[in-house]
gemmi code that builds the backbone of each chain (N, CA, C; Angstrom):
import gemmi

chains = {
    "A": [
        ("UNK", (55.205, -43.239, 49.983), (55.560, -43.999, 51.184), (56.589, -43.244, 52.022)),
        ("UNK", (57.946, -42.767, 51.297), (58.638, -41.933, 51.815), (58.224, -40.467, 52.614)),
        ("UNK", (56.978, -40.094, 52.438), (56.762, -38.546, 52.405), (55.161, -39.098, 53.862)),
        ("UNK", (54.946, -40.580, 53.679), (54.166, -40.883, 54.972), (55.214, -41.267, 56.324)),
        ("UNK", (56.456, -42.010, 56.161), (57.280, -42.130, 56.882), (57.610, -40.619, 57.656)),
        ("UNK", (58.325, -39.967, 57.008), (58.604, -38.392, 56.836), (57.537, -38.223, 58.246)),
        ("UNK", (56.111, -37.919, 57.714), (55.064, -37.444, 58.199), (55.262, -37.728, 59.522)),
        ("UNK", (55.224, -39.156, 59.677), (54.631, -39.989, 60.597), (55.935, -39.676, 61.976)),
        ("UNK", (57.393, -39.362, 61.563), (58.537, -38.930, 62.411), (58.462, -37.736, 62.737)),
        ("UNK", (58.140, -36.493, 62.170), (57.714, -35.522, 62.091), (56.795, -35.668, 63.564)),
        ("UNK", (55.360, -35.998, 63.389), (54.553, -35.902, 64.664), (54.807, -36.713, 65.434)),
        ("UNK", (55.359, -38.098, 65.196), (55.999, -38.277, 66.631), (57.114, -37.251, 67.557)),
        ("UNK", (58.143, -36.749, 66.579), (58.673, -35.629, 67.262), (58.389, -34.407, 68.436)),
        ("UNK", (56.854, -34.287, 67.253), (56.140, -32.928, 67.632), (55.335, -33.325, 69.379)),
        ("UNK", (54.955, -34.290, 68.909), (54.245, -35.373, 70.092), (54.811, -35.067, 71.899)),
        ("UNK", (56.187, -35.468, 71.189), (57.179, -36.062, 72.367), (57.750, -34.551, 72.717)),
        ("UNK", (58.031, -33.707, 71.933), (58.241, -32.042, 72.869), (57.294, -31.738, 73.564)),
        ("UNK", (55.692, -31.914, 72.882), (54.850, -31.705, 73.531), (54.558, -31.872, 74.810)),
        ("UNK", (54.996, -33.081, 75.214), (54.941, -34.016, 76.552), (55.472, -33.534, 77.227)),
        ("UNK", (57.039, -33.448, 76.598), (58.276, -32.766, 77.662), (57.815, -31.306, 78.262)),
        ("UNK", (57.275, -30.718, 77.333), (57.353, -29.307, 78.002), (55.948, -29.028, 78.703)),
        ("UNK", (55.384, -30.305, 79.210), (53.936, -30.240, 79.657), (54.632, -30.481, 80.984)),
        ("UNK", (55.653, -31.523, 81.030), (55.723, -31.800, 82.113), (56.670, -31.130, 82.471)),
        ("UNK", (57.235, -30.420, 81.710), (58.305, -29.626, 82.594), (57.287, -28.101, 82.911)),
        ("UNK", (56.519, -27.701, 82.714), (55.569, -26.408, 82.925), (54.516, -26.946, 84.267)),
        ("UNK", (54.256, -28.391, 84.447), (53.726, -28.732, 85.487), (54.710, -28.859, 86.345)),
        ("UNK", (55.801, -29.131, 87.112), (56.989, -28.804, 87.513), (57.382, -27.787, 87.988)),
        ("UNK", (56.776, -26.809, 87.661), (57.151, -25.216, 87.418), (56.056, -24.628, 87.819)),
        ("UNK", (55.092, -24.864, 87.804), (53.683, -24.262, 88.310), (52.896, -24.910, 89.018)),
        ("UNK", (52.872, -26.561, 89.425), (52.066, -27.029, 90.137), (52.119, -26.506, 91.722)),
        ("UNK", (51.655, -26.055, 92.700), (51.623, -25.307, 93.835), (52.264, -26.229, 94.982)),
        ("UNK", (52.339, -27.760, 94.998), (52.836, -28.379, 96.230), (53.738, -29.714, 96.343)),
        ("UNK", (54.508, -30.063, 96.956), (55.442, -31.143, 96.029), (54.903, -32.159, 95.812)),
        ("UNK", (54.022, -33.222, 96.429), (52.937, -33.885, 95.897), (52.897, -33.630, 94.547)),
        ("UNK", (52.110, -32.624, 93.881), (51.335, -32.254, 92.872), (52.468, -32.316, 92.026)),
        ("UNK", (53.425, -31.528, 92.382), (54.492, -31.613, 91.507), (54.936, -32.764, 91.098)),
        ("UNK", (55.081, -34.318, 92.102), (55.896, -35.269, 91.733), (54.755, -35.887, 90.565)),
        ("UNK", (53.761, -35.324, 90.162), (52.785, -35.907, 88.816), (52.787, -35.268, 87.933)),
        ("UNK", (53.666, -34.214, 87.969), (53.959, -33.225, 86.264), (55.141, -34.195, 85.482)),
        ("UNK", (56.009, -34.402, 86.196), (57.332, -34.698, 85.127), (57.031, -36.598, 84.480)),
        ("UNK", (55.952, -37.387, 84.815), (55.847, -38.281, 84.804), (55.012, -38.863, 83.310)),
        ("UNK", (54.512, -37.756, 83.199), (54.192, -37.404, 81.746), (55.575, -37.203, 80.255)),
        ("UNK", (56.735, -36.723, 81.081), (57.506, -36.333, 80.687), (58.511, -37.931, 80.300)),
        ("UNK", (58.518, -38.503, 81.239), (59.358, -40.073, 81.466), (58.499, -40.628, 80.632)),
        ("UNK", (57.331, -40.961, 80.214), (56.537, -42.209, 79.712), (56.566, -41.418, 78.294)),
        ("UNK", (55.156, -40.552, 78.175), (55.209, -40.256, 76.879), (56.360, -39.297, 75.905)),
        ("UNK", (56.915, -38.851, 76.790), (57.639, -37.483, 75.886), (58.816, -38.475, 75.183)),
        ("UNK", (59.430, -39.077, 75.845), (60.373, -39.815, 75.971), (60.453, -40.911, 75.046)),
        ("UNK", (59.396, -41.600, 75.245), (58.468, -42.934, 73.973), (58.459, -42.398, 72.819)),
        ("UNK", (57.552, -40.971, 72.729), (57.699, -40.827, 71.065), (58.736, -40.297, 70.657)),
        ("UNK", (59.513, -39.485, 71.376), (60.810, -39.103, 70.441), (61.958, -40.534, 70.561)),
        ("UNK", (61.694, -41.127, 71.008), (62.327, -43.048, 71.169), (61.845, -43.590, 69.364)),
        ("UNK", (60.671, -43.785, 69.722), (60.245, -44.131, 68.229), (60.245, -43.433, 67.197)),
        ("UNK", (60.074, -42.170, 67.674), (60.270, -41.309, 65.695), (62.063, -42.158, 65.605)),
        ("UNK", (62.631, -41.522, 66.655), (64.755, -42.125, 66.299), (64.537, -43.644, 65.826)),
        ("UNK", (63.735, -44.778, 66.122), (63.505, -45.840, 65.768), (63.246, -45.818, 64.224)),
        ("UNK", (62.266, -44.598, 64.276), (61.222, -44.801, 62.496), (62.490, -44.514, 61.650)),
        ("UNK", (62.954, -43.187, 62.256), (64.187, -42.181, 61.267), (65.169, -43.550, 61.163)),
        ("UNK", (65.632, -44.063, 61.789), (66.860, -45.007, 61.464), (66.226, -46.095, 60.395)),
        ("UNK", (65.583, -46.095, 60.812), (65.270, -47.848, 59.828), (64.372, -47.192, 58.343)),
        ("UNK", (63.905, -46.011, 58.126), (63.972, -45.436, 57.031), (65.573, -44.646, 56.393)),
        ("UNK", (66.215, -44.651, 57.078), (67.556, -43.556, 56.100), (68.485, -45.159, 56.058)),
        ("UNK", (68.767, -46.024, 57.332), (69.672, -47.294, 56.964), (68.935, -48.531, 56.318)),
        ("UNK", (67.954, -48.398, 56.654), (66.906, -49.784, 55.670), (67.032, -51.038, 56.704)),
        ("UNK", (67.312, -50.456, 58.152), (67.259, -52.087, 59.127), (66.432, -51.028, 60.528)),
        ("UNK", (65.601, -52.389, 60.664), (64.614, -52.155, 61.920), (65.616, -51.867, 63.335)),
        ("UNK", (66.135, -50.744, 64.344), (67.171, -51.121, 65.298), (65.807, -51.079, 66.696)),
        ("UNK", (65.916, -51.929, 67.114), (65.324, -52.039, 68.193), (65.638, -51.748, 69.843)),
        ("UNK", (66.983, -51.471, 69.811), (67.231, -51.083, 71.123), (67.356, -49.875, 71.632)),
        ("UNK", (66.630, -49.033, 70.872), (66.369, -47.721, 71.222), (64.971, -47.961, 72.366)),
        ("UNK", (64.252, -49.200, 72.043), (63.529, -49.661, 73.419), (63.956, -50.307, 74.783)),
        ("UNK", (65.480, -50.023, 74.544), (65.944, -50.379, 75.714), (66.139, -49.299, 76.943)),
        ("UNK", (65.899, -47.721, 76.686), (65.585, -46.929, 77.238), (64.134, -46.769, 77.430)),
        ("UNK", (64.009, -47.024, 76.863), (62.147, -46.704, 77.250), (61.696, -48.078, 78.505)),
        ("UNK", (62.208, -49.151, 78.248), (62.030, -49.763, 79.096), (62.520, -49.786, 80.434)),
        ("UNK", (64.107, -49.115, 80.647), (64.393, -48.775, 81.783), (64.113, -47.803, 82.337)),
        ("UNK", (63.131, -46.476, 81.567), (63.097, -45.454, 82.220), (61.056, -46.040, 82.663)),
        ("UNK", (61.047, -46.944, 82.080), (59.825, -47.330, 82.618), (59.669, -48.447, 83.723)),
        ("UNK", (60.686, -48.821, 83.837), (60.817, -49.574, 85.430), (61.429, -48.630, 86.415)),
        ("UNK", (62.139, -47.765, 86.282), (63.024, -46.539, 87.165), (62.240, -45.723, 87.969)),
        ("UNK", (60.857, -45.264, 86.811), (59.956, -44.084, 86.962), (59.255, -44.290, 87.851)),
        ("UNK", (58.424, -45.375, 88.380), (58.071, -45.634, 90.170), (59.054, -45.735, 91.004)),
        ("UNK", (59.978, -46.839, 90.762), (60.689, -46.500, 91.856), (61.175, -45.107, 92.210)),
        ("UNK", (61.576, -44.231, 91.501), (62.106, -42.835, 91.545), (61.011, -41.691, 92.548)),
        ("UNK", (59.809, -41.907, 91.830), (58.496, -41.504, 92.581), (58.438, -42.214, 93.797)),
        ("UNK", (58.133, -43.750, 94.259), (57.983, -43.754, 95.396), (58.985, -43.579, 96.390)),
        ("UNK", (60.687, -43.198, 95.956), (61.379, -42.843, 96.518), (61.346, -41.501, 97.432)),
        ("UNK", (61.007, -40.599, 95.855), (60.819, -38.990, 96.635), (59.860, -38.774, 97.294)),
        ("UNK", (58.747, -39.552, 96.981), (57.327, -38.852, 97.836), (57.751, -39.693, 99.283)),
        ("UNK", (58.267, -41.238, 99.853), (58.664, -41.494, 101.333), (59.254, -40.663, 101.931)),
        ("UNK", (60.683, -40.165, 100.980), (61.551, -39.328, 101.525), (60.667, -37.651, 101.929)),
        ("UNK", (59.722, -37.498, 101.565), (58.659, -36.393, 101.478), (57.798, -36.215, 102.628)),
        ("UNK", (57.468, -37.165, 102.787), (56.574, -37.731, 103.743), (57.295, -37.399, 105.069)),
        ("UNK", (58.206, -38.466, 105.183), (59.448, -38.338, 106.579), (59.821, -36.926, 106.460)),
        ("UNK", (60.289, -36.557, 105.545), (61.105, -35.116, 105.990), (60.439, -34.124, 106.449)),
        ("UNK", (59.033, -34.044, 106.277), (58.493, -32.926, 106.123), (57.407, -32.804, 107.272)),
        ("UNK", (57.320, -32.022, 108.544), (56.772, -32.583, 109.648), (55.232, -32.375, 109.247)),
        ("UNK", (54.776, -31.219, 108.809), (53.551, -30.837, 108.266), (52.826, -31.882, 107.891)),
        ("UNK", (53.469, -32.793, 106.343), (52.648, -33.275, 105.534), (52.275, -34.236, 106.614)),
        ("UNK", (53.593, -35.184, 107.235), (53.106, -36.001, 108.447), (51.514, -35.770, 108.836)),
        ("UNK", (51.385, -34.621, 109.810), (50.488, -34.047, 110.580), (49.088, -34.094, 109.665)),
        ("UNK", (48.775, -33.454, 108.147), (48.196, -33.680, 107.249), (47.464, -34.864, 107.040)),
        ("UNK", (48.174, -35.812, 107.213), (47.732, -37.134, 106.858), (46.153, -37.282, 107.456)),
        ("UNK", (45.691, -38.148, 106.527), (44.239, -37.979, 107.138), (44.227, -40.114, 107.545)),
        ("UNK", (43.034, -39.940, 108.502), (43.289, -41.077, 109.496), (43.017, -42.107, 109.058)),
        ("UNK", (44.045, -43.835, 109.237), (43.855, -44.568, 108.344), (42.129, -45.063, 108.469)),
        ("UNK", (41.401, -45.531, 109.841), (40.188, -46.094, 109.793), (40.506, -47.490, 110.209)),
        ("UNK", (41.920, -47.988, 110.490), (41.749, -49.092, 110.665), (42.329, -49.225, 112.185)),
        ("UNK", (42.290, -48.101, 113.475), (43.167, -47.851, 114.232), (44.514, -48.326, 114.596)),
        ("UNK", (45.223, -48.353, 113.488), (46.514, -48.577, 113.066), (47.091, -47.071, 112.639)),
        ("UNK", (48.307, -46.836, 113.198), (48.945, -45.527, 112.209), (49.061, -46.114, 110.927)),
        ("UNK", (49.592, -44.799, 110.359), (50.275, -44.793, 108.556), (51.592, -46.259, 108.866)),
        ("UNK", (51.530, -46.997, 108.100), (52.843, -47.983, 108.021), (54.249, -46.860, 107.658)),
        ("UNK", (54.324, -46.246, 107.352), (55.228, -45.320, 106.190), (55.752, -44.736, 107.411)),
        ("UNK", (55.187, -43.856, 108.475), (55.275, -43.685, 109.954), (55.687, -44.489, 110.608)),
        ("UNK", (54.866, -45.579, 111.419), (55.221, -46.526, 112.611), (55.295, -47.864, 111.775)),
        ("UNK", (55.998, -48.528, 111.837), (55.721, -49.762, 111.343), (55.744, -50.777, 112.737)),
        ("UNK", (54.863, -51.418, 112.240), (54.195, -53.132, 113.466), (54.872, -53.125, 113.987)),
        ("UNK", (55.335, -53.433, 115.472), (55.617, -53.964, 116.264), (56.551, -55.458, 115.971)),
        ("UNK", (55.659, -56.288, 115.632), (56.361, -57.280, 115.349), (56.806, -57.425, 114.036)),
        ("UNK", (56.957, -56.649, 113.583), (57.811, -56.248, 111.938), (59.452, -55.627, 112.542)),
        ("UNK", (59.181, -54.938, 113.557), (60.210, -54.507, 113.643), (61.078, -55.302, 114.931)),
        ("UNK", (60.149, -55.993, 115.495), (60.825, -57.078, 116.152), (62.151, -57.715, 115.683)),
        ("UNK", (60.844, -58.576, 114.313), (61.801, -59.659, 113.666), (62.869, -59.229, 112.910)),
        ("UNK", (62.849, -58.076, 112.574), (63.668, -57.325, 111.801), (65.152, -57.294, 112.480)),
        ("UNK", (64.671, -56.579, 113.803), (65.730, -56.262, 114.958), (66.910, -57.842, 115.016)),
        ("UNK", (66.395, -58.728, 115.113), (67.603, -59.837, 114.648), (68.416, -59.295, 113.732)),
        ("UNK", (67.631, -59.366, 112.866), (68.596, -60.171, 111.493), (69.766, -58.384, 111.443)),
        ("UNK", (69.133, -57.291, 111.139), (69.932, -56.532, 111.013), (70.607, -55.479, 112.387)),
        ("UNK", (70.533, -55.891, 113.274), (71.206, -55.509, 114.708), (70.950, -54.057, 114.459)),
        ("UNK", (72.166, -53.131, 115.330), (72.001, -51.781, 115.640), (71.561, -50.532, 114.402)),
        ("UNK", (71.926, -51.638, 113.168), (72.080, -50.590, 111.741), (71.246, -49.617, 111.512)),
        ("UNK", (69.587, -49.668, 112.245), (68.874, -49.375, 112.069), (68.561, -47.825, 113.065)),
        ("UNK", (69.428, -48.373, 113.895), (68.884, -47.293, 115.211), (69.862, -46.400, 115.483)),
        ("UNK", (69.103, -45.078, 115.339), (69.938, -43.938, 115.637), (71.178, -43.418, 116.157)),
        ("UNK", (71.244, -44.795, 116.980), (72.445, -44.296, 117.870), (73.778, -44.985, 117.303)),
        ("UNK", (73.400, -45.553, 116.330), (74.959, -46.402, 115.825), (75.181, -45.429, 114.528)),
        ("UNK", (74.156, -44.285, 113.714), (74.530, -43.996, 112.922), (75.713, -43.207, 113.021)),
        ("UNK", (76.018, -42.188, 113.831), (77.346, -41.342, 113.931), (78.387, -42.209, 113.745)),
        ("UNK", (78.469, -43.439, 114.629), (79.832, -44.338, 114.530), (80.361, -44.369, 113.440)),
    ],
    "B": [
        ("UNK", (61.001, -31.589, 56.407), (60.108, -31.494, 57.066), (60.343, -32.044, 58.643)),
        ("UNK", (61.380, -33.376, 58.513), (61.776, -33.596, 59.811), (62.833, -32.562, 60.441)),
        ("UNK", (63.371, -31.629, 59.700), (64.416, -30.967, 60.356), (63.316, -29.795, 61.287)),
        ("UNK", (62.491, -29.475, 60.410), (61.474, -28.718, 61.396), (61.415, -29.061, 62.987)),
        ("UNK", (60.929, -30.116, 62.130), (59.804, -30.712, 63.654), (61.034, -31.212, 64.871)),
        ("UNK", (62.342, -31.352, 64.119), (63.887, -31.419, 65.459), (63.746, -30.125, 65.868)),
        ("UNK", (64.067, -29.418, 64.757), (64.243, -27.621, 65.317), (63.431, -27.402, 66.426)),
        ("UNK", (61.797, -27.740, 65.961), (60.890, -27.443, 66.998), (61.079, -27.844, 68.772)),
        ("UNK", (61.480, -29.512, 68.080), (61.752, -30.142, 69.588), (62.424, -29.996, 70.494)),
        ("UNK", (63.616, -29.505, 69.719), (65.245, -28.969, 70.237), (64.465, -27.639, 71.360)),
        ("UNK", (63.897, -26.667, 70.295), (63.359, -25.308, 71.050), (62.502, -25.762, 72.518)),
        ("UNK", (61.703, -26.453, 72.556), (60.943, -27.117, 73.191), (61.803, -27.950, 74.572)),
        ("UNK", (62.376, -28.548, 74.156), (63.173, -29.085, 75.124), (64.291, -27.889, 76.048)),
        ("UNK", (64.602, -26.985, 75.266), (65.012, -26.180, 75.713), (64.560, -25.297, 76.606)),
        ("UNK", (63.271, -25.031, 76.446), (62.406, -24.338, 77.428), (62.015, -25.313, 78.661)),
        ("UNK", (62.138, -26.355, 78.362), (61.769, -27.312, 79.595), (62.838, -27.483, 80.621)),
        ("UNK", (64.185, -27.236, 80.076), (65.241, -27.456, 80.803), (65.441, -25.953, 81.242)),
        ("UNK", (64.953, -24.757, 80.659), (64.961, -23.908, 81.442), (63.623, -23.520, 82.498)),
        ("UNK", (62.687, -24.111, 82.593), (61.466, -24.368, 83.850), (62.178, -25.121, 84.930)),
        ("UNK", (62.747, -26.565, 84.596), (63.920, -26.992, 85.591), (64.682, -26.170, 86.311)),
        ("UNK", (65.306, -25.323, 85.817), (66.420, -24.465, 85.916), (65.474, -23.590, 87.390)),
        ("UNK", (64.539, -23.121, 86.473), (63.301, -22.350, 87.799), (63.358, -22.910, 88.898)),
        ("UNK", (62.766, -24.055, 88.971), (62.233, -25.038, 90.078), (63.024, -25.238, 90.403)),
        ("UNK", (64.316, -25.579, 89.937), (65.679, -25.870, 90.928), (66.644, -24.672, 91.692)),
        ("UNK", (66.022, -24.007, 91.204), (66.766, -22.772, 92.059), (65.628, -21.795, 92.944)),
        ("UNK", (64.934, -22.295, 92.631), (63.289, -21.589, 93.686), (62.781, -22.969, 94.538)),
        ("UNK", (62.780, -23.957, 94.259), (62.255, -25.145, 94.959), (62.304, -24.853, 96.291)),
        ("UNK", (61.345, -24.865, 97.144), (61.321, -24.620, 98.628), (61.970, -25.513, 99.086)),
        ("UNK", (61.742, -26.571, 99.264), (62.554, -28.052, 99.432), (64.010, -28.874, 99.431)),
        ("UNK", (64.513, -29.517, 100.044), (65.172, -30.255, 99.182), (65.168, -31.195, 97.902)),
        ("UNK", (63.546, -31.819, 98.399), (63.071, -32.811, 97.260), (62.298, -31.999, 96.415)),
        ("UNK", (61.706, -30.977, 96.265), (61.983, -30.436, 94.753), (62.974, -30.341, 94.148)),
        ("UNK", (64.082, -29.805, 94.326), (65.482, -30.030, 93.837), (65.863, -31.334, 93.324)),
        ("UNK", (65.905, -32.292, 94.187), (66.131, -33.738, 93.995), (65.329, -33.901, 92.525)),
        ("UNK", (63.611, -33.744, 92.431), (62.842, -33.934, 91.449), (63.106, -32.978, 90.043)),
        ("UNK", (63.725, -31.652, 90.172), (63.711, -31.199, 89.188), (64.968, -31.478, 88.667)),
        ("UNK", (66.097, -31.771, 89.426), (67.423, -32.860, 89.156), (66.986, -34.353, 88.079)),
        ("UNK", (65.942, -34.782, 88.868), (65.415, -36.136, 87.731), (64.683, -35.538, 86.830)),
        ("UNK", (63.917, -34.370, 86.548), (63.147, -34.379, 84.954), (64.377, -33.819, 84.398)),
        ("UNK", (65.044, -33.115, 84.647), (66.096, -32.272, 84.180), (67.331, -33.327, 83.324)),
        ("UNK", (67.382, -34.599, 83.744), (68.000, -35.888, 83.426), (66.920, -35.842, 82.517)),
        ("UNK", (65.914, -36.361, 82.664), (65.129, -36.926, 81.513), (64.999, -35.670, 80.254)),
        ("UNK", (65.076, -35.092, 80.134), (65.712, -33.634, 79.326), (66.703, -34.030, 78.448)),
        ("UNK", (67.693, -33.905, 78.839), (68.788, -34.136, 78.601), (69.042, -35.534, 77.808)),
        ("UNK", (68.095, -36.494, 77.936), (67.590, -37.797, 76.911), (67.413, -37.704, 76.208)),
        ("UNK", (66.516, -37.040, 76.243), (65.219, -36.552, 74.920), (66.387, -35.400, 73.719)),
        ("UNK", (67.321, -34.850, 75.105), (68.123, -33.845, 74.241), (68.926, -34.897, 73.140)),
        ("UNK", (69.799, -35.693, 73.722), (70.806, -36.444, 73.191), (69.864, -37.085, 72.157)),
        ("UNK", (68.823, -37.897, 72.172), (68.647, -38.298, 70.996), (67.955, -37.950, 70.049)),
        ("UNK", (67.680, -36.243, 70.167), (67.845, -35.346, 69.495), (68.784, -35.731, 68.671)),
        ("UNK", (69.823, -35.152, 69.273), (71.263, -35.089, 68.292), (71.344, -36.177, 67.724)),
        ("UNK", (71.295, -37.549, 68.356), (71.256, -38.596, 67.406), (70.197, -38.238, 66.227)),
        ("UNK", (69.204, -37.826, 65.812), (68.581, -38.135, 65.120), (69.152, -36.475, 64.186)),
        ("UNK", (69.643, -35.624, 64.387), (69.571, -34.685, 63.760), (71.200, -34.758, 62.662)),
        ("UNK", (72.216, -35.508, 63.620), (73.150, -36.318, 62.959), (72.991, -37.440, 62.175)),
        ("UNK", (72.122, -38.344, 62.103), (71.427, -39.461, 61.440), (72.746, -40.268, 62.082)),
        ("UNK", (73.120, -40.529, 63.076), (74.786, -41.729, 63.725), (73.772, -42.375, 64.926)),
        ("UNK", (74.459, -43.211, 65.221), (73.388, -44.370, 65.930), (74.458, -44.096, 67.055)),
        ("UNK", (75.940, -43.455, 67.612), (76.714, -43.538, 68.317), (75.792, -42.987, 69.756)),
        ("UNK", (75.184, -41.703, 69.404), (74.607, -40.803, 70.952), (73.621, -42.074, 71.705)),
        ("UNK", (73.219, -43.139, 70.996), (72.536, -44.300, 71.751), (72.807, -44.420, 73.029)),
        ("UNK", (74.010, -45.049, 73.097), (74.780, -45.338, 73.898), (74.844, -44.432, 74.982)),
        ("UNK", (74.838, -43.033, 75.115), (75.371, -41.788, 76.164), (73.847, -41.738, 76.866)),
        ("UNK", (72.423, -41.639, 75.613), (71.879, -41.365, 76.282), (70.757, -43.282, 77.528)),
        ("UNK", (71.435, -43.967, 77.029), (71.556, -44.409, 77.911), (72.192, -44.832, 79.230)),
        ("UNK", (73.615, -44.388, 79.091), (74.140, -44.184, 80.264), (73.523, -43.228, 81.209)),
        ("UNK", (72.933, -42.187, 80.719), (73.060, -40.778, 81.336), (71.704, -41.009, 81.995)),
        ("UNK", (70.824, -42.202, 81.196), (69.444, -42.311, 82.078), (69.367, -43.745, 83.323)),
        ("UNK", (70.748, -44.288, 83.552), (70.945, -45.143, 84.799), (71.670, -44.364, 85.083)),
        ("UNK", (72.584, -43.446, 85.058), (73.526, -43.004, 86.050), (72.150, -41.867, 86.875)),
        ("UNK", (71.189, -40.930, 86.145), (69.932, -40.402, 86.738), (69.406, -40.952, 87.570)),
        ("UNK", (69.035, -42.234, 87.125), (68.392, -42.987, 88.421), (69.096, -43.111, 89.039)),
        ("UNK", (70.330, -43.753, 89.140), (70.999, -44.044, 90.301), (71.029, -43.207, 91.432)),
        ("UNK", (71.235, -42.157, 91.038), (71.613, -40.397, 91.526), (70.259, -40.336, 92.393)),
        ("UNK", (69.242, -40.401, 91.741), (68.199, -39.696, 91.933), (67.843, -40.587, 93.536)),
        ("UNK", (68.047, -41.771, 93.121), (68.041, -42.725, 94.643), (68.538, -42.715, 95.478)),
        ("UNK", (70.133, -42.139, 94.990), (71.062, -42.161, 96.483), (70.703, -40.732, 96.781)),
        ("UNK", (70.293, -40.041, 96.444), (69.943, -38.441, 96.977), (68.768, -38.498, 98.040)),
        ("UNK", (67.208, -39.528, 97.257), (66.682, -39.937, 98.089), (66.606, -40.295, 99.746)),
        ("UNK", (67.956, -41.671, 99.500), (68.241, -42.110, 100.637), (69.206, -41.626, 101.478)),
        ("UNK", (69.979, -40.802, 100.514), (70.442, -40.143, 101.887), (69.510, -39.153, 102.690)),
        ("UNK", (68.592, -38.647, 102.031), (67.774, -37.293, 102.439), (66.806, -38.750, 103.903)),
        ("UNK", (66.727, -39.804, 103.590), (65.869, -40.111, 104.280), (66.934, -40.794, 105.499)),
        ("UNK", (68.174, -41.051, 105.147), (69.013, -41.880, 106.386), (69.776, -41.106, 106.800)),
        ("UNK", (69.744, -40.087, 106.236), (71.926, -39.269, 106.148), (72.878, -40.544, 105.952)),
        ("UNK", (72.827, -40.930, 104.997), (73.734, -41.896, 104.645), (72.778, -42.885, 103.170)),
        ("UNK", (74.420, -43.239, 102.676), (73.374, -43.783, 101.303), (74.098, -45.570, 101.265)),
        ("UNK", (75.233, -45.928, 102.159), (75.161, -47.331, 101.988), (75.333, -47.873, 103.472)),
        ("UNK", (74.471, -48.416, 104.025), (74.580, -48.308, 105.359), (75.423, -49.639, 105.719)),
    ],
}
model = gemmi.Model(1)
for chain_id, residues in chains.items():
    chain = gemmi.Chain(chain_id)
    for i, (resn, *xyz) in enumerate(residues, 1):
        res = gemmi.Residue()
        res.name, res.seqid = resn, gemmi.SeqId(i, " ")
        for name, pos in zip(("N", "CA", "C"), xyz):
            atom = gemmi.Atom()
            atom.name, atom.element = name, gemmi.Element(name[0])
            atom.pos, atom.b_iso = gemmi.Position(*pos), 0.0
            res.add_atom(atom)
        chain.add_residue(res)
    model.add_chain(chain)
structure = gemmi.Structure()
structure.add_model(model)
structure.setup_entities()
């Protein structure tokens, strides 16, 4: 039983480097930042999970108690990991005049939302949060 | 047999944080930087509870969860400033 435990921490270990250095080599070689923001994401879910659980298996085999909040990282890096992504790829989008231009056409003769947003989105908006929004109050 | 398979991971992780190292100092971008700043955090997780597990102490718990909200946090306000010039408006 001891020497399947063993085993079983062992390849989760092996597992979870695996992941990491997949996604850190996609990172490193994928050709465009797009492409890139889908290498390290491999790295957050799985790499991360199994070396989470082998430290789960290893503890509760050497102390003899189940500790469970070693899933308390896995769970925050699994609510973090979109937001983090759809952070960089907006900020990607805006910054970058090219990819803008790239964009291929929505079909619904509406621009990209991410670009122009509605009219009356930004109407109603214009109340509630006054100048905060518009360029010219940012220097102040 | 588990000290192996740490050794291994340790090595492993190590090479990943040096591909980071690449991408963050070649990144055309700002937001490559920003991104190889966040796997480079998530590294550094995987590192720490390493050590927890190669120490058999339940203490590195704790760090490497700090170190993966203070990442995010980071990783957002870098975001938003890159997208506002400013991060609390």
């Amino acid at each position: 039983m001891a020497f399947v435990i063993e085993l079983l921490t062992a390849a989760l270990l092996v597992v979870g480097a695996f992941f990491l250095l997949v996604g850190s080599i996609g990172l490193a070689k994928l050709p465009d930042m797009m492409r890139r923001l889908h290498g390290p994401t491999k790295a957050t879910t799985l790499g991360i999970g199994a070396i989470l659980v082998a430290s789960m298996i290893n503890a509760w085999a050497e102390r003899g108690f189940l500790s469970l909040h070693e899933l308390l990282i896995t769970i925050f890096l699994f609510l973090a990991a979109p937001i983090t992504a759809y952070m960089i790829a907006k900020a990607h989008i805006l910054h970058d005049r090219e990819t803008e231009e790239a964009l291929p056409p929505t079909g619904v003769g509406t621009p990209w939302m991410t670009l122009a947003p509605p009219e009356g989105g930004r109407e109603a908006e214009g109340g509630a949060e006054g100048g905060a929004g518009s360029p010219g109050s940012q220097g102040a | 047999m588990i000290e192996t398979a740490a050794l291994v991971c340790i090595g492993a992780i190590a090479i990943a944080i040096g591909l980071n190292v690449y991408r963050l100092a070649l990144g055309p971008d700002i937001l490559d930087r920003v991104l190889a700043l966040d796997t480079m955090v998530i590294n550094a997780i995987a590192l720490i509870v390493m050590i927890g597990i190669w120490y058999a102490t339940d203490v590195y718990f704790e760090a490497a969860l700090l170190v993966a909200m203070v990442g995010f946090l980071s990783t957002v306000a870098f975001c938003k400033f890159v997208l506002r010039g400013n991060v609390i408006e």
